[in-house]
C-alpha positions in Angstrom: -45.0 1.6 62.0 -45.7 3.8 58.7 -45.3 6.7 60.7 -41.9 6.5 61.5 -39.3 9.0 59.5 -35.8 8.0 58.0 -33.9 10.6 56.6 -30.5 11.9 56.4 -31.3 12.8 60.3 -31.7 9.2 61.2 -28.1 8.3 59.7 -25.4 7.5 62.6 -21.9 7.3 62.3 -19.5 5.0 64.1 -16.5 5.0 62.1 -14.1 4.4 58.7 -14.2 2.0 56.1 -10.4 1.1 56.5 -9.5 -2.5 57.2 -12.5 -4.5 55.0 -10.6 -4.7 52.1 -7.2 -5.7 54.2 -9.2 -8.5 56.2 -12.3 -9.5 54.2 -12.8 -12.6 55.8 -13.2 -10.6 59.0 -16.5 -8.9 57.7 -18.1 -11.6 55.0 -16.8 -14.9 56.6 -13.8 -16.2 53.7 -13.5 -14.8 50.3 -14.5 -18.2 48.8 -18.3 -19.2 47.5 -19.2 -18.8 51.3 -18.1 -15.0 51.1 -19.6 -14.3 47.8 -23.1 -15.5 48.4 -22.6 -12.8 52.2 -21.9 -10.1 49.5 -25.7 -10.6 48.5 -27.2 -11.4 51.4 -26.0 -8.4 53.3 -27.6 -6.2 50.3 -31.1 -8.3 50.3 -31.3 -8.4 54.1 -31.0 -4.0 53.9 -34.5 -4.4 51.7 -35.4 -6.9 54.0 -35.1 -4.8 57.1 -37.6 -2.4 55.0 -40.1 -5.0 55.0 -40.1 -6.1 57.9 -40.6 -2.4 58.8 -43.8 -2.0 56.1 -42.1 -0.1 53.7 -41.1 -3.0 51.0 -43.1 -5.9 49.4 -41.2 -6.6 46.5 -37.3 -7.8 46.3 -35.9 -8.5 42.9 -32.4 -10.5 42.5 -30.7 -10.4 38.8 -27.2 -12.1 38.6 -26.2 -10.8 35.1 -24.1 -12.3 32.7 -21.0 -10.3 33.4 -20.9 -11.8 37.1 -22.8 -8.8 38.7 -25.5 -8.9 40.7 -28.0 -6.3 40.5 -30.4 -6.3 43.6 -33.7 -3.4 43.4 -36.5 -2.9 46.3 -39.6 -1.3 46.1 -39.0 0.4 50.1 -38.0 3.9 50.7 -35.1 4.6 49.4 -31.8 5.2 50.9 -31.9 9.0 52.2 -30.1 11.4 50.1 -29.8 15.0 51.8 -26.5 15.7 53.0 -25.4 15.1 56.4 -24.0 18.5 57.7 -21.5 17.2 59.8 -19.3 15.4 56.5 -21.3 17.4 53.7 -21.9 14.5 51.7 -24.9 12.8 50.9 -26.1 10.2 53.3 -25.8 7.6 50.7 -22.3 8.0 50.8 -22.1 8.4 53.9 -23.8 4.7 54.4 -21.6 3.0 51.3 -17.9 4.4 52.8 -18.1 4.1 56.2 -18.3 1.0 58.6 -21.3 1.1 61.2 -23.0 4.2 59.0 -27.0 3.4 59.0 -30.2 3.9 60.2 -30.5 1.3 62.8 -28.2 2.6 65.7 -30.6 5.5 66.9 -33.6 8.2 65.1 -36.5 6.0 64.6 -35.4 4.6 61.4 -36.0 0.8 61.9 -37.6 -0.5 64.9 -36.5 -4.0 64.0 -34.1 -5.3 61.9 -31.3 -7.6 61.2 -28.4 -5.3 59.8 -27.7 -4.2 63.2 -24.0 -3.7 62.9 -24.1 -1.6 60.1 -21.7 -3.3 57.8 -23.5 -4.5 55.1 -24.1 -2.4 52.1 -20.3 -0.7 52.8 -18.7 -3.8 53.1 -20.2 -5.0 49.4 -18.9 -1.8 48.3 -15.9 -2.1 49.3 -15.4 -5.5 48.1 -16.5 -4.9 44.4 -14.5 -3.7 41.5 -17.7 -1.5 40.9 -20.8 -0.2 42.8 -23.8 2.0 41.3 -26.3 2.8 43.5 -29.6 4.2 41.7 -32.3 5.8 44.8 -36.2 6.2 43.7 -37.0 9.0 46.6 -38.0 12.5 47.0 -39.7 12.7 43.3 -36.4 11.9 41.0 -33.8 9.3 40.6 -30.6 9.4 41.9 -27.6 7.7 40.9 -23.6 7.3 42.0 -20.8 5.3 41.1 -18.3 3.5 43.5 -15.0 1.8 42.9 -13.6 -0.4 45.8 -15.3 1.6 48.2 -14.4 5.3 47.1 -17.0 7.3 45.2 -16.1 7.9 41.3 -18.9 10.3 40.6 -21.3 12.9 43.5 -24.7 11.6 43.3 -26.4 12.9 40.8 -30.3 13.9 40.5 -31.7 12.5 37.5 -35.6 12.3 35.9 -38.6 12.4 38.3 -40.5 9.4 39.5 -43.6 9.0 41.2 -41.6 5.5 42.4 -39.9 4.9 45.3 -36.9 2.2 46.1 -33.2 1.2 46.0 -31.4 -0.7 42.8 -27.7 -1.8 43.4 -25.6 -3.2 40.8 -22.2 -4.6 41.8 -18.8 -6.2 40.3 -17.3 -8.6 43.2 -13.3 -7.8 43.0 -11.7 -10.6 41.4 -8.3 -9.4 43.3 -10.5 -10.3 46.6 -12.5 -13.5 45.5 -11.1 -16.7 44.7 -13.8 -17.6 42.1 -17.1 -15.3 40.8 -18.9 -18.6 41.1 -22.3 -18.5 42.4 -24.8 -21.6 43.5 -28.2 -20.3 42.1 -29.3 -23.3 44.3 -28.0 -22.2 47.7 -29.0 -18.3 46.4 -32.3 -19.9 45.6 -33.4 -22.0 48.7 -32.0 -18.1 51.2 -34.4 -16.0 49.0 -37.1 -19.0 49.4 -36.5 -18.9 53.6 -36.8 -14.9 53.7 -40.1 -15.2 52.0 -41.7 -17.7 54.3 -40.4 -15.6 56.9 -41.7 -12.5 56.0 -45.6 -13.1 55.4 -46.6 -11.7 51.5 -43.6 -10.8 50.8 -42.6 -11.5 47.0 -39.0 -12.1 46.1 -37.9 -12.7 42.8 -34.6 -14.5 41.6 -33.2 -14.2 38.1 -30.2 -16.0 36.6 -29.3 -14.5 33.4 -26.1 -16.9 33.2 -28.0 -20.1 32.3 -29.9 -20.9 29.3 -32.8 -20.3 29.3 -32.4 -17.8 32.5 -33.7 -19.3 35.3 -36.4 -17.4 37.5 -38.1 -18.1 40.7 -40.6 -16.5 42.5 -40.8 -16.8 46.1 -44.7 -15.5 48.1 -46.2 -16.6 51.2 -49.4 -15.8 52.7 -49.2 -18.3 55.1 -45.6 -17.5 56.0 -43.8 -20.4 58.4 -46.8 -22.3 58.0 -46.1 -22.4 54.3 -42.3 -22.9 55.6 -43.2 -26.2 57.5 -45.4 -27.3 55.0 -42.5 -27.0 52.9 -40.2 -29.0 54.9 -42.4 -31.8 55.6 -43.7 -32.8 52.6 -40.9 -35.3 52.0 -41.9 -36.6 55.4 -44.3 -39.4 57.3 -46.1 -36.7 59.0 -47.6 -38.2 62.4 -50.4 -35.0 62.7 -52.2 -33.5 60.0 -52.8 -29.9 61.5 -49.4 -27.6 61.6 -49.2 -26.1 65.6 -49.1 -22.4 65.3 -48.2 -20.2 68.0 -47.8 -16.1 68.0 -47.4 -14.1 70.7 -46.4 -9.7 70.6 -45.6 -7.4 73.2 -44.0 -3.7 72.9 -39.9 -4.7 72.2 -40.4 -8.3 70.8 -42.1 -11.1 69.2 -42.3 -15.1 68.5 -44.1 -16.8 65.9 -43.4 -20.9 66.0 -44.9 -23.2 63.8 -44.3 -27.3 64.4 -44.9 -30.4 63.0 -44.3 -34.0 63.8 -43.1 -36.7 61.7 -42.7 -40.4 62.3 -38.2 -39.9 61.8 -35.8 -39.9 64.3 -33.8 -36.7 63.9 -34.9 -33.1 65.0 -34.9 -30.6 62.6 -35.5 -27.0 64.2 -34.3 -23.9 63.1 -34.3 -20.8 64.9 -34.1 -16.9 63.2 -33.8 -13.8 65.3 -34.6 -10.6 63.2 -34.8 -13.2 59.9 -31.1 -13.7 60.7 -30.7 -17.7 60.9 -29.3 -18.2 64.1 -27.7 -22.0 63.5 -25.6 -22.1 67.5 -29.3 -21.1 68.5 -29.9 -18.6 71.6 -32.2 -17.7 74.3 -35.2 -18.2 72.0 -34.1 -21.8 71.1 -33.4 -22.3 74.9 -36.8 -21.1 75.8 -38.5 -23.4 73.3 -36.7 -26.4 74.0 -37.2 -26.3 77.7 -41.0 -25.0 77.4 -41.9 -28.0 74.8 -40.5 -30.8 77.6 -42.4 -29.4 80.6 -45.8 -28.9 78.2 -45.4 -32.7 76.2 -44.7 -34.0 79.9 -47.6 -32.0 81.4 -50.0 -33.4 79.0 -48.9 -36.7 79.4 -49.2 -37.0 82.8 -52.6 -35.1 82.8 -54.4 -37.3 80.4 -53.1 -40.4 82.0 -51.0 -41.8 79.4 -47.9 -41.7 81.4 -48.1 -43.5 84.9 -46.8 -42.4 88.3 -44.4 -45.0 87.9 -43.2 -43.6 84.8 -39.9 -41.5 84.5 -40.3 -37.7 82.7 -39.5 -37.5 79.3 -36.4 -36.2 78.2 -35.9 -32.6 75.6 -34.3 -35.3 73.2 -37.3 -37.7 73.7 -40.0 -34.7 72.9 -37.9 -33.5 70.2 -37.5 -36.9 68.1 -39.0 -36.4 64.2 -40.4 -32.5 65.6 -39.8 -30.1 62.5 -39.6 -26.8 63.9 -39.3 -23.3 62.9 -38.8 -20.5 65.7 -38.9 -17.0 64.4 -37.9 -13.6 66.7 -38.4 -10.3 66.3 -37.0 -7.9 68.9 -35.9 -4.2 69.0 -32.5 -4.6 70.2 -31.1 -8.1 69.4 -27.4 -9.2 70.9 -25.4 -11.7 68.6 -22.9 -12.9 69.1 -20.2 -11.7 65.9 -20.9 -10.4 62.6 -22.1 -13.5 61.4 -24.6 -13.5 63.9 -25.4 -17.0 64.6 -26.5 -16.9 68.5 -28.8 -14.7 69.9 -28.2 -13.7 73.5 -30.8 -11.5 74.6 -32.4 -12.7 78.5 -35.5 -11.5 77.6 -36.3 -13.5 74.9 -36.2 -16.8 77.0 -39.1 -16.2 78.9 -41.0 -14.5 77.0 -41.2 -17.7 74.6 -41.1 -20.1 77.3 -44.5 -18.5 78.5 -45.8 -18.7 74.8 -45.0 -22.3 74.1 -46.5 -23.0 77.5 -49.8 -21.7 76.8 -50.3 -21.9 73.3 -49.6 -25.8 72.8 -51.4 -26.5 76.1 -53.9 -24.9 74.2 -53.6 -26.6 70.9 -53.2 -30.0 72.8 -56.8 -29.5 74.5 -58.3 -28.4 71.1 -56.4 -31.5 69.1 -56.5 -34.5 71.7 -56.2 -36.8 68.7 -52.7 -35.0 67.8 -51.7 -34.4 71.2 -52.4 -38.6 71.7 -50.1 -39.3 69.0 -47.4 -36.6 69.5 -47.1 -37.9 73.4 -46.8 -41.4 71.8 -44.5 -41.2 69.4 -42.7 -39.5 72.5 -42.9 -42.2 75.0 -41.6 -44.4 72.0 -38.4 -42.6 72.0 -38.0 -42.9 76.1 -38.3 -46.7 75.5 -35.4 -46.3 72.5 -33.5 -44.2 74.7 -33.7 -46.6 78.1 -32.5 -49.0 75.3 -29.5 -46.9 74.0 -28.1 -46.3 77.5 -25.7 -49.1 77.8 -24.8 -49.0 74.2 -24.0 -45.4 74.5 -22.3 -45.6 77.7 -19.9 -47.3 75.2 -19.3 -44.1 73.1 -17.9 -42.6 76.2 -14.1 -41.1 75.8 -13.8 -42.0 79.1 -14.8 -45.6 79.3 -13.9 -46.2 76.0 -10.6 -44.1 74.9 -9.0 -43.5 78.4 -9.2 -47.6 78.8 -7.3 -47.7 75.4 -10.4 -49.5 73.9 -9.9 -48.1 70.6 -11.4 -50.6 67.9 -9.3 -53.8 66.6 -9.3 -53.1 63.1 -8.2 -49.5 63.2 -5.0 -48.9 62.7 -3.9 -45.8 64.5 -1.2 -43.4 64.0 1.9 -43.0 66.0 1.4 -39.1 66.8 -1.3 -38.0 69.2 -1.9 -33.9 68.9 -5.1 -33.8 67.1 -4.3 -31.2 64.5 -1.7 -33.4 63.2 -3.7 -36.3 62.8 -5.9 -37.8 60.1 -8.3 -40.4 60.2 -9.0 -42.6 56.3 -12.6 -44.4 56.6 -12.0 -46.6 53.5 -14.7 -49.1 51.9 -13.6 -52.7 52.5 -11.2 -54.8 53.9 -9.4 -55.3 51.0 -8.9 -51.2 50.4 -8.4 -50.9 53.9 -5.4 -53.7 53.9 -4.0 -51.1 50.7 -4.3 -48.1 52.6 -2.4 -49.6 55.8 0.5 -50.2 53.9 0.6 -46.8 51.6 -0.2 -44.4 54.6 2.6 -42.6 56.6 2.2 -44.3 59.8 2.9 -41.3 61.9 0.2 -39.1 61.1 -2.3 -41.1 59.2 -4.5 -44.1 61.2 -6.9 -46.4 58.8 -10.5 -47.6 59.9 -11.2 -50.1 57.1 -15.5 -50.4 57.0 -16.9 -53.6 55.9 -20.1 -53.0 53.6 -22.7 -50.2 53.6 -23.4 -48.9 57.1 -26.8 -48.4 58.7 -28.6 -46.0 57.0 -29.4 -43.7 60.2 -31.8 -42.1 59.0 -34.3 -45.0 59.4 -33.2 -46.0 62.6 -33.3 -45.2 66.3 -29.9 -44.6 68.5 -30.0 -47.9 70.2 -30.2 -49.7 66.5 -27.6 -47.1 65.4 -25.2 -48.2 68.4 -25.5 -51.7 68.1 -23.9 -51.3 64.6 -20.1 -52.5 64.8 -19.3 -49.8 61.8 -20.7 -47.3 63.7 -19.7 -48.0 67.2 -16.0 -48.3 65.5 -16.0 -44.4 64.2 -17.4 -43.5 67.2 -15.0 -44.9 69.4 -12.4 -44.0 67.0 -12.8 -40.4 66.7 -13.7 -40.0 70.3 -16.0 -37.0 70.4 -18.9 -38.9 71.4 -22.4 -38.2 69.3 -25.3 -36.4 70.0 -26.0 -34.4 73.1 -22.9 -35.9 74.5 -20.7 -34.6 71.7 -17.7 -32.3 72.6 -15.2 -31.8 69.4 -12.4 -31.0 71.8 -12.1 -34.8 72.4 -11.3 -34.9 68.8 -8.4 -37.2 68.0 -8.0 -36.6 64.2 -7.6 -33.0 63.0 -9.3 -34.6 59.2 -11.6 -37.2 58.7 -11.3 -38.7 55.3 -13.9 -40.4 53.4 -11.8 -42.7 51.2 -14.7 -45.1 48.6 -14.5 -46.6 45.4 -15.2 -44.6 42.4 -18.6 -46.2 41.6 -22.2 -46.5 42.6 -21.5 -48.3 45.6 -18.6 -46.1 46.6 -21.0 -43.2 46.2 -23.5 -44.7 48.1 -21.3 -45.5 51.7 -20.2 -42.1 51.3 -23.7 -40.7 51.3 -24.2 -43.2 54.6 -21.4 -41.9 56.2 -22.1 -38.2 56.1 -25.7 -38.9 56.7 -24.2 -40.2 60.0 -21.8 -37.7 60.4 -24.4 -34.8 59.5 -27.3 -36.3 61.4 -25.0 -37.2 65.1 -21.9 -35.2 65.0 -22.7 -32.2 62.6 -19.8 -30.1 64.4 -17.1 -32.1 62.5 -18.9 -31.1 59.6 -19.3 -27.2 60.3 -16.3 -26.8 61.9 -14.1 -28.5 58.6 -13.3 -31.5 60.1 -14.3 -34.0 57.5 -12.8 -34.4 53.6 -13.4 -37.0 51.0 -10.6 -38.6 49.3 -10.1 -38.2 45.4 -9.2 -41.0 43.8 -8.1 -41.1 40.2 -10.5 -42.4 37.8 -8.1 -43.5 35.3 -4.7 -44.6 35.2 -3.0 -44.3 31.3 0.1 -46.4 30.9 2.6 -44.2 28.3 5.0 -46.8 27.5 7.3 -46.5 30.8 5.4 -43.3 31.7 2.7 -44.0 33.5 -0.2 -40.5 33.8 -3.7 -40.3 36.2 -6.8 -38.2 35.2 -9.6 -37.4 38.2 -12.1 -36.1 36.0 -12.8 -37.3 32.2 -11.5 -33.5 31.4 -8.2 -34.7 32.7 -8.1 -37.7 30.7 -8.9 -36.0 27.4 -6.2 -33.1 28.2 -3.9 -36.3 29.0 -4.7 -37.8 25.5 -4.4 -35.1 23.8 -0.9 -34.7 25.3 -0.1 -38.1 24.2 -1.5 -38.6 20.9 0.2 -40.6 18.0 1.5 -42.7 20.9 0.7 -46.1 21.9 -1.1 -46.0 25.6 -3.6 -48.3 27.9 -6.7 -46.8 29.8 -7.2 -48.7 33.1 -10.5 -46.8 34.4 -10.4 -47.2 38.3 -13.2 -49.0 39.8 -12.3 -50.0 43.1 -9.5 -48.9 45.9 -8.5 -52.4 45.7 -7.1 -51.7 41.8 -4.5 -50.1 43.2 -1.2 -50.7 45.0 -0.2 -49.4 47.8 2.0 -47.4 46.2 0.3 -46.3 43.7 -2.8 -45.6 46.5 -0.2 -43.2 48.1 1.3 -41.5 45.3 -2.5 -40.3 43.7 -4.6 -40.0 46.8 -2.7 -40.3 50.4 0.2 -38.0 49.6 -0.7 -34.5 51.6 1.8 -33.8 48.8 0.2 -34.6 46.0 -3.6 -35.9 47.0 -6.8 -33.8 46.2 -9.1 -33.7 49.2 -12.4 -32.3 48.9 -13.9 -30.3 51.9 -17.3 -30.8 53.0 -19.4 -27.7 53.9 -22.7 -27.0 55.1 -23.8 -23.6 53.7 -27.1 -24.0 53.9 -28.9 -26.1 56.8 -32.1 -25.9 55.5 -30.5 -27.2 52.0 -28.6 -29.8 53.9 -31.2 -31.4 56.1 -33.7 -31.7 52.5 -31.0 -34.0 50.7 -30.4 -35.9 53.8 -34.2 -36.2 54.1 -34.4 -36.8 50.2 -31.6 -39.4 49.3 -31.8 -41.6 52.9 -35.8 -41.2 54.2 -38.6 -43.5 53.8 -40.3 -41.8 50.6 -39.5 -43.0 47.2 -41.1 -40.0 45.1 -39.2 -37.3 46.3 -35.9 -39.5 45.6 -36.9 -40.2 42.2 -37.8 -36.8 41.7 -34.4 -35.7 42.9 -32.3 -38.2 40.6 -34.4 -36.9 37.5 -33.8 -33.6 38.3 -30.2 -34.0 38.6 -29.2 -36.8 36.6 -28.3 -34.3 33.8 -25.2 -33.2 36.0 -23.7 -36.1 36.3 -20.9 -37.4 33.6 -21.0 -41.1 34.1 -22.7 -43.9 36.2 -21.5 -47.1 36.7 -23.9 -50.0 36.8 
């Protein structure tokens, strides 16, 4: 591949730069955290593309102190010459106009994940200020933009025997809510790219804490490294990682997989190191080429009997980490964002792999294969087991019968988007919240105790839990593959626990539930948690609530030289129900706090973390973040 040119030639135009400013959203996904964090990733993943076509081996990420990000590669260099047909530089040409790269036609890229050729314009666009600085040709070049227009030509500068791209860029505050970054979520991306792309260094600086922090991300062993990385908070069942790789001329799969001795899948697809979280063809391919290989092997070695039924995808895929990397030519995604991959191709062509290559590794490792195949037949007994108590999930039997649960007390309205379900900690809380809520819209499923921590347990254990069976039924979606968020009947699920340890720990249950069985609701901002005030101060006959102890010094301060009383909320049950409805039921007046998943990978490590079996990696976690926390009540 280190033969192939890219030059102002290989530069392709499709058309203007007009609407990104207008419709941001449109082009980086929302113009909160979510957006900011695409403005990086779309510069990164244009180095990225150079690696992955042998040009780049270094990345380096600074975000300064000023809020700008300044992003420098060691590949080739954007192309400078001018393009005859605008006479301007092909750097400009790329950083003002929409679709203007070198992946649409030349021989520029072979494969990368920047196919739409939005990236680098949109950041530009989208930042008060954009320098570009190009190592190519024997000098330096450099050229300033502002909100997408160019303030200065490009300019040569010194020579260099150096070649790369350094951008530095201001995010436009008129366009972002906040210039807040989440060095985590920033961190754990860069992390994923470099287990992706095999010796590939990236480097991550953040000059805005003290001291900086900096990370260094290199993997030789690439998605070996990755699961290695994944599991190591886990009871792995099989010591060796399955590797597979398989190449032919437009396309190809590298899949490495481990088993552990939980109960939830955790695979993750990329196509083009673009994490494809609806999945694709390649996902498809895997799943269906794992179940006829486990079930092959099975059946071949004796260990299941003619008598026996097949096992199921979701009994082969039980505690399987996964990671399924494609690389192709000509990659179809669905949107910008990219999150399913459609191409045909790709189906078989992993299917085949898989087939072969974990026959192959199951002949080689009988001792694995022995106790993958059991830990599979475990789940078909667990399933068999879950049947009944899942037929009772059903909308159908469950919902159409009116067989909501007894102790929820529903709302008069019934168009979804109207609608809002409270899941409140105790009976007590819950007896509060049925009297403060506005009975048309709002319905009240009070939750006795901490629920089953799902985590640790199988479906059939999960649906023999009343707690459980009672969201279920009430939210009417069903769970797992059976889920369908169109039989939705709340519009918001709202978390609603005490403000204490215990509080903290049922919500943690309950999105581990939700995260682990119906994470739609979660992705597709369905589910909230409720903000309670933490303190109540009594003003004479003025009566004042603080949520944060910043509110309640700004509050004091407001009030000094005065006499006053500090009640500092425990439980729900401290309050009335008016008082429950006027802080934290009123759509009016209530804060509600919107969960998000922008990061799987991030996601699916805390749940692992805070709610698996291993005690080390939870202590580790608390240690490391104890320090953010403001208070604990014991």
């Amino acid at each position: 591949m280190t033969d192939s040119t890219y030059d102002a030639k290989d530069i392709t135009v499709l058309e203007g730069l007009a609407a990104v400013r207008k419709r941001p959203g449109m082009y980086i996904g929302s113009t909160g955290t979510r957006g900011l964090h695409h403005m990086i990733y779309e510069a990164v993943d244009n180095s990225i593309d150079e690696a992955m076509a042998g040009f780049c081996d270094k990345i380096f990420i600074v975000i300064n102190k000023d809020g700008s990000v300044t992003e420098i590669d060691n590949g080739r260099g954007i192309p400078v010459k001018k393009m005859d047909k605008y006479d301007r530089p092909a750097v400009e040409i790329v950083l003002t106009k929409l679709h203007a790269g070198g992946k649409f036609g030349g021989e520029g890229y072979k494969v990368s994940g920047g196919l739409h050729g939005v990236g680098i314009s949109v950041v530009n666009a989208l930042s008060e200020k954009f320098i570009v600085e190009i190592r190519r040709d024997g000098y330096v070049f450099q050229q300033t933009f502002e909100k997408g227009n160019p303030v200065t030509d490009l300019v040569r500068g010194e020579k260099t025997n150096h070649s790369g791209t350094l951008v530095t860029f201001w995010p436009d505050k008129e366009i972002f809510e906040e210039i807040d970054y989440k060095s985590e979520i920033l961190s754990t991306r860069f992390k994923e790219m470099a287990f992706l792309n095999k010796g590939l260094e990236i480097t991550f600086v953040d000059k805005r804490q003290e001291p900086e922090l900096r990370e260094s991300y290199k993997y030789e062993g690439g998605i070996i490294d990755f699961i290695k990385y994944l599991c190591e908070k886990k009871d792995i069942i099989h010591k060796k990682i399955i590797y597979m790789q398989n190449q032919e001329t437009d396309h190809e799969v590298e899949i490495a997989m481990q088993y552990t001795g939980g109960y939830s899948e955790s695979i993750f697809s990329f196509a083009n190191n673009i994490n494809t979280t609806e999945g694709g063809t390649h996902l498809s391919g895997f799943k269906g080429a794992i179940t006829r290989t486990v079930n092959d092997y099975a059946r071949s070695s004796g260990l299941l009997k003619e008598k026996d039924e097949n096992l199921q995808g979701e009994d082969v895929r039980e505690g399987l980490t996964a990671i399924i990397s494609v690389r192709l030519k000509e990659p179809q995604f669905e949107g910008q964002t990219k999150t399913k991959l459609g191409n045909s191709e790709i189906k078989g062509f992993v299917e085949s792999t898989v087939n072969s290559k974990l026959a192959e590794f199951f002949e080689e490792n009988p001792d694995a294969a022995k106790a993958i195949v059991a830990k599979c037949i475990d789940a078909s007994h667990a399933r068999s087991a879950a049947k009944k108590a899942r037929d009772l999930t059903r909308r159908k039997s469950m919902l159409e019968s009116g067989s909501l649960p007894g102790k929820l007390a529903d709302c008069s309205m019934s168009e979804p988007e109207f609608c809002e379900l409270y899941l409140v900690e105790g009976d007590s809380a819950g007896g509060s919240a049925k009297q403060a809520r506005d009975r048309r819209f709002q319905a009240i499923l009070p939750l006795r105790g901490k629920i089953l921590n799902v985590e640790k347990a199988r479906l059939h254990k999960i649906l023999s839990s009343v707690e459980i069976l009672a969201m279920i039924t009430a939210m009417g979606t069903g769970i797992g593959d059976e889920f369908d968020i169109k039989n939705a009947r709340y519009g918001k699920i709202i978390i609603m626990t005490d403000a204490d340890v215990d509080g903290a720990h049922i919500r943690t249950l309950i999105l581990t539930f939700l995260f682990r069985y119906m994470p739609k609701l979660v992705e597709e901002g369905y589910v909230y948690i409720a903000q309670p005030p933490l303190y109540q101060i009594k003003e004479s006959k003025d009566v004042h609530y603080a949520y944060s102890d910043e509110e309640l010094k700004k509050v004091l301060d407001s009030i000094k030289n005065k006499k006053y009383i500090i009640q500092r909320y425990k439980g729900l049950g401290e309050m009335d129900a008016e008082q429950l409805w006027d802080t934290t039921m009123d759509p009016e007046k209530r804060t509600l706090l919107k969960v998000e998943i922008e990061d799987l990978l991030i996601a699916d490590d805390i749940f692992s973390t805070l709610m698996g079996d291993k005690v080390e990696p939870r202590r580790e976690f608390i240690e490391k973040n104890a320090k953010g926390v403001t208070f604990i009540d014991v």
